[in-house]
C-alpha positions as CSV (number, residue, x, y, z in Angstrom):
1,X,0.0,0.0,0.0
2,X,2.8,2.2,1.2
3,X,4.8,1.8,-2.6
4,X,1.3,2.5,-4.3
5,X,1.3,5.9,-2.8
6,X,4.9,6.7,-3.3
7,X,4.5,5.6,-6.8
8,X,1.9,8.1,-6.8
9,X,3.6,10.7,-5.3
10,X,6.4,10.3,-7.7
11,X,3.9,10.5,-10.4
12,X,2.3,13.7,-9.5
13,X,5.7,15.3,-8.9
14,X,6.7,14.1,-12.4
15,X,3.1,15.5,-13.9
16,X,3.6,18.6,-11.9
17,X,7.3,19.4,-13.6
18,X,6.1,18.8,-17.1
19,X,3.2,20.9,-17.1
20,X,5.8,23.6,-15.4
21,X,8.2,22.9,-18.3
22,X,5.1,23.0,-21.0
23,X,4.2,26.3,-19.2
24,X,7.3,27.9,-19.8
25,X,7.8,27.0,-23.5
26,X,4.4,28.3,-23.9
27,X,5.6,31.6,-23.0
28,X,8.7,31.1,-25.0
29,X,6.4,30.8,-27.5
30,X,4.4,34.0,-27.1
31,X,7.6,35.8,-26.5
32,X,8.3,35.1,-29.9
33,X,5.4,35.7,-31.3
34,X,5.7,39.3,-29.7
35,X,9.5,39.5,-31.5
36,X,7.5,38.9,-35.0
37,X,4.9,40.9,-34.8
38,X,7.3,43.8,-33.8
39,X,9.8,43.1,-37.0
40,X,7.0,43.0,-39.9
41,X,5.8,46.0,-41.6
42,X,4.0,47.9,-39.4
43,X,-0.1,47.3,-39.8
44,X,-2.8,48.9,-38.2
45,X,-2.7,46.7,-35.4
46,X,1.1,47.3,-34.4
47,X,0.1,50.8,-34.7
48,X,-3.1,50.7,-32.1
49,X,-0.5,48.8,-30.1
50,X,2.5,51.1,-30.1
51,X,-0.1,53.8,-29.2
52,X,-1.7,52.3,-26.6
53,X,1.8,50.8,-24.8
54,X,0.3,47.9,-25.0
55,X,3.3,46.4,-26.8
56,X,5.5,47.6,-24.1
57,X,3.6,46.3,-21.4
58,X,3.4,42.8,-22.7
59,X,6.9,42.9,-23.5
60,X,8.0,43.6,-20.0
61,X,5.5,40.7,-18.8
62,X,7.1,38.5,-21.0
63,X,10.1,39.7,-20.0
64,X,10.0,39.4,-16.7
65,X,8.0,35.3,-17.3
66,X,11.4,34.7,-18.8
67,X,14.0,36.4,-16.7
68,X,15.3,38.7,-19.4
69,X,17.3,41.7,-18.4
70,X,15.7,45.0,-20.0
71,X,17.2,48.4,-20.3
72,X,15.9,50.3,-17.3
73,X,14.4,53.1,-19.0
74,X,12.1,50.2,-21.0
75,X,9.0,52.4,-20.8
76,X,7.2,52.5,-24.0
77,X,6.9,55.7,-25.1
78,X,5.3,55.2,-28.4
79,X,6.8,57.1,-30.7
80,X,9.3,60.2,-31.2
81,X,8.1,64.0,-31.6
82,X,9.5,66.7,-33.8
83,X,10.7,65.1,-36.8
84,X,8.2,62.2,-36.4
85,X,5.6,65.0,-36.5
86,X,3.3,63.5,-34.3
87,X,3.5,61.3,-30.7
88,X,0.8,59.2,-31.7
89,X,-0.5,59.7,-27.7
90,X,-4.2,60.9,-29.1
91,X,-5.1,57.3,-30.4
92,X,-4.1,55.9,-27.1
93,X,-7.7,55.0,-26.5
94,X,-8.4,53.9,-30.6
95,X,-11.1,57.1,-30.8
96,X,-9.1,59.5,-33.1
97,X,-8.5,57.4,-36.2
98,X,-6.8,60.2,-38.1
99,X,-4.3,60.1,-35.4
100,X,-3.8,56.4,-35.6
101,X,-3.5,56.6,-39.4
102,X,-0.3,59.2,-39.0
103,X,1.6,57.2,-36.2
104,X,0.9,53.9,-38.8
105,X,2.6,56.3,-41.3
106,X,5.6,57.0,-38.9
107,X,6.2,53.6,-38.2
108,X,6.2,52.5,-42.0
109,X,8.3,55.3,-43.0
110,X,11.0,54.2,-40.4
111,X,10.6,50.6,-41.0
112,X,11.5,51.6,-44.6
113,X,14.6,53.3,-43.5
114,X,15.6,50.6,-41.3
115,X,14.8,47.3,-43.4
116,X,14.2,48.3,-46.8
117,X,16.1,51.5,-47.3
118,X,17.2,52.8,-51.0
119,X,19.4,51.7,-51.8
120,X,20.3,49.9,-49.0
121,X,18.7,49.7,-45.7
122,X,20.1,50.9,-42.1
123,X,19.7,47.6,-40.6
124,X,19.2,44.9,-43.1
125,X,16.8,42.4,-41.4
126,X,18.3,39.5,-43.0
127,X,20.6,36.8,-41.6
128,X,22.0,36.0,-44.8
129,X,23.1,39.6,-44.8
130,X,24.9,39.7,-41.5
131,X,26.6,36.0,-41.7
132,X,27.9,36.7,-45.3
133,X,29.7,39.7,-44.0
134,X,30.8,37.8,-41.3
135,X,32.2,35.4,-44.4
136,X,33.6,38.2,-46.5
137,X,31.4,37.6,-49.2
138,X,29.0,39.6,-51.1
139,X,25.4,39.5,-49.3
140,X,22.9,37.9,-51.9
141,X,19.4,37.8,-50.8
142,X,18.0,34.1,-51.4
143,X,20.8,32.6,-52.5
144,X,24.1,32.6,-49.6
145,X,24.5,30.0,-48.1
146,X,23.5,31.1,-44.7
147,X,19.8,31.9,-45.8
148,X,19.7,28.2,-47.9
149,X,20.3,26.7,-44.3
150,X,17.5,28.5,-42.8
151,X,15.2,27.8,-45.6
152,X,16.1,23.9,-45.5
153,X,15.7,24.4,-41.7
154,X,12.7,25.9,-41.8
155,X,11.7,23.0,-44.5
156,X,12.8,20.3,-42.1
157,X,10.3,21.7,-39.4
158,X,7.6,21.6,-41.9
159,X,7.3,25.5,-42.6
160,X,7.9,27.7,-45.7
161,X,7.1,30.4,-47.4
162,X,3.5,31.8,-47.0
163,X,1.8,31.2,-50.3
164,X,2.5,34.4,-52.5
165,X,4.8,35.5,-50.4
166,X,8.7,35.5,-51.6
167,X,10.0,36.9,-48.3
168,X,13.1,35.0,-47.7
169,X,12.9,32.9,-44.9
170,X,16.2,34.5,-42.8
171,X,14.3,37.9,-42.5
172,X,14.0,38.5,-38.3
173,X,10.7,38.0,-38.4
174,X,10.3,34.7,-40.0
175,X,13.1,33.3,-38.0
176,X,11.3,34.3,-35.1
177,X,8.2,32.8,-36.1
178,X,9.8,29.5,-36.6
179,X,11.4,29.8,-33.4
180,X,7.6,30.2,-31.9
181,X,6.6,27.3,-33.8
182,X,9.3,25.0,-32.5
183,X,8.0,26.4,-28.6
184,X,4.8,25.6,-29.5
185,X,5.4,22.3,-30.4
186,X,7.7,22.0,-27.3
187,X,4.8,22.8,-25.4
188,X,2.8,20.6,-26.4
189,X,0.8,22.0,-28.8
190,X,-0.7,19.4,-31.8
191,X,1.3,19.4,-35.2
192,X,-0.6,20.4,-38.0
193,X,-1.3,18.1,-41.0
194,X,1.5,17.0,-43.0
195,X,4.1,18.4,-40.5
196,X,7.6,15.8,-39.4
197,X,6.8,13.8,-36.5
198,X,8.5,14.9,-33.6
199,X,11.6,12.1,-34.3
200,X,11.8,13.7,-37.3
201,X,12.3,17.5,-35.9
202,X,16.1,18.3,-36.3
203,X,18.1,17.2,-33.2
204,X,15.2,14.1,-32.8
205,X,12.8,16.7,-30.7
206,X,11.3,20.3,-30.8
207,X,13.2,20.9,-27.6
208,X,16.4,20.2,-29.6
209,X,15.4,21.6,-33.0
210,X,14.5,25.1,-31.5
211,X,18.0,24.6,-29.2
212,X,20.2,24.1,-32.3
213,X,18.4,26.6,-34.4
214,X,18.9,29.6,-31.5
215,X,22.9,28.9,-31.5
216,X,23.5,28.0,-34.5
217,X,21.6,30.8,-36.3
218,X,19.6,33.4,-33.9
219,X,22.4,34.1,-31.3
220,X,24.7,34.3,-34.5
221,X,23.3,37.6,-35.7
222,X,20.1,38.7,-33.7
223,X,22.2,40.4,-31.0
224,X,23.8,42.4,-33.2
225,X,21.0,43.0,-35.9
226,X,19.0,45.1,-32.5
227,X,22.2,46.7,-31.2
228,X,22.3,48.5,-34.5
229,X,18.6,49.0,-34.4
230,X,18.9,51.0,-31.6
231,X,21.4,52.8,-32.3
232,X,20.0,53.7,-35.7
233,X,16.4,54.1,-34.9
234,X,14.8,57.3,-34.5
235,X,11.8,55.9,-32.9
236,X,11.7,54.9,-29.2
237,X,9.4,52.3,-30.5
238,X,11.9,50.4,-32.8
239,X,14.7,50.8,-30.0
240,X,12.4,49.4,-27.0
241,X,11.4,46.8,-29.6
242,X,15.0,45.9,-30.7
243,X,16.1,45.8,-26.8
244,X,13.2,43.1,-26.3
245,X,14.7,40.6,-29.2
246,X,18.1,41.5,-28.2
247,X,17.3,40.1,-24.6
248,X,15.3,37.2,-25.9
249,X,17.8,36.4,-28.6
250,X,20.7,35.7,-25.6
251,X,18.4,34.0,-23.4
């Protein structure tokens, strides 16, 4: 009777440590999510966020879930005055739509400076870009071989490209979408149809797969793709946000 219960003590603490561990990729996950929703072109929603401070406040929840270490001046202001031409602080509530509509314009315009640029961006947002300098080589969108690894990556973890998309797969935000899907699945979450069984994940696992994929391509460029996004940046918003990934990125 006595080994029964212990058995089902042992059980319950066992239960009780994987739902904890399935917890915590499950914010991992969101984290992420947060990363890539901060590094697309801006939309109407990133811009009700930004003006509301919503995205800072669910950044420094995450944050502090995870244990990351943001700057202490984090705050969320939403976006710059003077040149910006407007602070983007009369949407806050989502009532003055004409306000909304010029702090989504602000935020494209510097998103266009930063990642797209003419004729070249501030901060290219592309692995491929940072590892083939890294390499010596001339940067080639699609093509280097730093970009073709993410893409079979990506492949291997049943993802690609949106369907009329041709966004390369190394750009920030994808990468940090794969990394969310990898959490997800490390979570627990169910694989959708046609997707590698978890064996067949890189590394044997999702655990493993989203492991191998944060050293061997996140940490090798992220860091240093935000630490020039904050330096460049002439929104507060693009420097909180590239503070966030920077933090996640070395986690």
């Amino acid at each position: 009777m006595m080994q029964g219960q212990n058995v089902q003590v042992v059980e319950g603490a066992v239960a009780k440590v994987v739902a904890c561990d399935e917890a915590r990729w499950a914010v991992r996950a969101t984290a992420w999510e947060l990363a890539a929703f901060y590094f697309r072109y801006p939309d109407a929603e990133l811009a009700v966020a930004v003006a509301s401070g919503e995205w800072a406040e669910a950044a420094i929840e995450l944050a502090g879930a995870l244990g990351l270490a943001l700057p202490g001046d984090f705050d969320g202001e939403p976006v710059a005055g003077g040149e910006a031409g407007s602070s983007g602080a009369a949407c806050a509530d989502g009532s003055d739509e004409r306000a909304s509509d010029d702090l989504l314009h602000v935020l494209r315009a510097e998103a266009t400076r930063l990642f797209v640029g003419a004729p070249s961006p501030a901060c290219s947002p592309y692995e491929g870009v940072w590892r083939a300098e890294d390499d010596g080589v001339a940067p080639l969108l699609f093509v280097n071989p730093r970009s073709m690894e993410v893409e079979r990556f990506a492949r291997s973890c049943g993802l690609g490209r949106p369907e009329g998309t041709n966004e390369p797969l190394d750009h920030v935000s994808a990468e940090c979408e794969l990394l969310e899907h990898l959490a997800l699945r490390a979570a627990g979450a169910a694989s959708s149809e046609g997707s590698p069984a978890e064996g067949a994940l890189p590394g044997g696992s999702a655990s493993a797969a989203y492991a191998l994929f944060l050293e061997e391509h996140a940490r090798a460029w992220m860091p240093r793709f935000a630490k020039a996004v904050a330096a460049c940046s002439r929104q507060p918003f693009y420097r909180g946000a590239a503070a966030y990934l920077g933090a996640l990125a070395r986690a």
